[in-house]
C-alpha positions, 0 to 999 in steps of 0.5 A, a space after each residue: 934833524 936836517 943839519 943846519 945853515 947850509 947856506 949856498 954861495 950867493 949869485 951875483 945879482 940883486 936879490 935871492 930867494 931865502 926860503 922859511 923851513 921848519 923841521 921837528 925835533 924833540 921839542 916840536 917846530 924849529 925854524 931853519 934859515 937858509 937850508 937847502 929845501 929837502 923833500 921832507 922839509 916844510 916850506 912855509 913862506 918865501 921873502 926875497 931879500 937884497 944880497 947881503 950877509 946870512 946874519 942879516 937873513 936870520 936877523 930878518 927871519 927872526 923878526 917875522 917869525 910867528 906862532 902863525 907860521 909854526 902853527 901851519 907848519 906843524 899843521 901841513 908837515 902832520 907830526 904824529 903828536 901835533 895831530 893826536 894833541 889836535 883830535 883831542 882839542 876837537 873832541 873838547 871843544 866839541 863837548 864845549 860847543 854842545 854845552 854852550 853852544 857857538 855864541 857861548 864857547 871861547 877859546 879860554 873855555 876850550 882850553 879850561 876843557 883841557 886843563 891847560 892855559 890859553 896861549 898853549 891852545 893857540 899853538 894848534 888853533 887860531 880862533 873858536 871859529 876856525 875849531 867849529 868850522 873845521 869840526 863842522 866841515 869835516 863831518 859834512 863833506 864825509 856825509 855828502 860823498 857817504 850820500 852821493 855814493 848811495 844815490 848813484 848806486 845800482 840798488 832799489 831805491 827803496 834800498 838806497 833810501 834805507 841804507 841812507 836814513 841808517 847811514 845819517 843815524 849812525 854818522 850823527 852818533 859816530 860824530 857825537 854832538 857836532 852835527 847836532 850842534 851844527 843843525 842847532 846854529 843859524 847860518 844866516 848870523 853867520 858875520 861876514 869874517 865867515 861868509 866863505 864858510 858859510 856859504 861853503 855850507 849851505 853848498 853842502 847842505 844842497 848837495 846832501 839835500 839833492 841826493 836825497 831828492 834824486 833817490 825819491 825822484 827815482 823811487 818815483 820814475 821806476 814805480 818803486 814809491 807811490 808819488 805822495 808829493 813833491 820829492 823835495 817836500 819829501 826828501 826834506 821831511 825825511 832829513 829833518 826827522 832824522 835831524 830832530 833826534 838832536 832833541 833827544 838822542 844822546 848816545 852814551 845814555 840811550 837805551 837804543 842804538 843809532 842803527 835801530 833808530 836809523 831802521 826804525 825812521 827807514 821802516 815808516 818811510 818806505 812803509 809809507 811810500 810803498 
C-alpha cells in the first residue's frame, strides 16, 4: 500500500491543490489525503482549499467523502474482485430484467438475486438504470463494429450476409437474454434522466441497421442478388427475423443451437435473393 500522508511543504500562496486518491487494500478502497499522486494511484476529484493545516484538509475530505466516489474509483482503478462481484451482479440482473422486465426490476430485486442486502449492491451500481444501460450498450457496440467489419469485408456479399445473420444468432445466445430484453423495451418511454442513452441507442440501432443495407445494396450492384425491393425493407425484415427468436429461443433449453438457427435464417434469405 502506498505510505500514507506524504504531505509536501505547503507554498507560499493562497490556495493548493489536495488531490482525493483512493488505493486498495485487503478490505477494498481507502481514501488517501494529501499523498503524492503515483502512477498507479486513482485520482477521483481535485478541490482547491485556502492554505491552512493537513488536519483541516482531512477534516474536509472527511466530510465529502461518498459511496459515489469509492464506487468510481474502484470502478476506473479495475481491481480483479470489483469487477468479478460486477460480472456477476450484471449476470443477476440480466435474469431479473428478462423475468420482469425494465418497469418491474429494482434494485432490491437485483440484490435478492444475489442474496444479499440493498446498500452492498450500491457500492458497485448507482441505479437500475445505469445496470440495464451498461448491460445493453456493452453487447450493441460489439454487435455494430462485429456488423461493419463484416460490411467492409472483401467477401461475396452473399458470404457477408451469411456470415452476418449466424453472427447476430450466435451473439443474441452468447449475451443471453440482454438483447432480447432490449429489443422487447420501447425507447421512445425512455424518461428524459435518460434521453443521452437513448438517443446513443437509437445511433447504434442505425449504424447496425446501415451495414446490413449496405450489404444488400452491394449484393444488388454487383449482380450477386436479385433486386426483390428496396434494401432497407429488406435489410429490416432480415433483423427482425432474426429478432423474433426472443419469442422462443431460449438457449439453455433448445434442442437446436444458435449457429444452426443462424444458417438455417441465412439459407431462406440468400435462397430467395438468389
Amino acid at each position: 500500500m502506498w505510505p500514507l500522508l506524504i504531505w509536501p511543504e505547503l507554498p507560499p500562496v493562497s490556495e493548493v491543490v489536495i488531490f482525493h486518491i483512493y488505493v486498495e487494500n485487503d478490505k477494498g478502497f481507502s481514501p488517501v489525503m494529501g499523498a503524492l499522486r503515483p502512477a498507479s494511484m486513482v485520482v477521483t476529484s481535485r478541490k482547491k482549499l485556502k492554505q491552512g493545516s493537513l488536519s483541516e484538509a482531512i477534516e474536509m475530505k472527511s466530510k465529502s467523502s461518498g459511496i459515489g466516489r469509492r464506487r468510481a474509483a474502484a470502478k476506473a482503478y479495475q481491481a480483479p474482485k470489483y469487477e468479478k462481484r460486477r460480472e456477476e451482479i450484471y449476470e443477476a440482473a440480466a435474469r431479473v430484467f428478462n423475468r420482469k422486465g425494465f418497469s418491474g426490476t429494482t434494485v432490491s430485486a437485483v440484490a435478492k438475486e444475489l442474496s444479499i442486502d440493498r446498500a452492498s449492491l450500491y457500492y458497485y451500481i448507482s441505479s437500475k438504470e445505469q445496470l440495464f444501460d451498461e448491460l445493453i450498450r456493452e453487447v450493441s457496440d460489439a454487435n455494430v463494429a462485429m456488423a461493419q467489419a463484416i460490411a467492409a469485408s472483401k467477401e461475396l456479399p452473399s458470404a457477408k450476409l451469411r456470415q452476418l445473420i449466424v453472427e447476430l444468432m450466435e451473439s443474441y445466445a452468447r449475451n443471453y437474454p440482454i438483447l432480447y430484453i432490449y429489443i422487447r423495451e420501447d425507447l421512445g418511454d425512455i424518461k428524459d434522466t435518460r434521453s443521452e442513452w437513448a438517443n446513443y441507442m437509437r445511433r447504434v440501432n442505425r449504424e447496425y441497421e446501415r451495414a446490413v443495407i449496405d450489404i444488400i445494396q452491394e449484393g444488388y450492384e454487383t449482380g450477386c442478388f436479385q433486386d426483390v425491393g428496396n434494401a432497407k425493407v429488406v435489410a429490416y425484415g432480415i433483423i427482425g427475423m432474426v429478432g423474433w427468436t426472443n419469442r422462443w429461443f431460449k438457449p439453455e433449453k433448445a434442442d437446436i443451437s444458435a449457429s444452426k438457427i443462424g444458417r438455417i435464417y441465412a439459407d431462406m434469405v440468400i435462397g430467395g435473393l438468389a
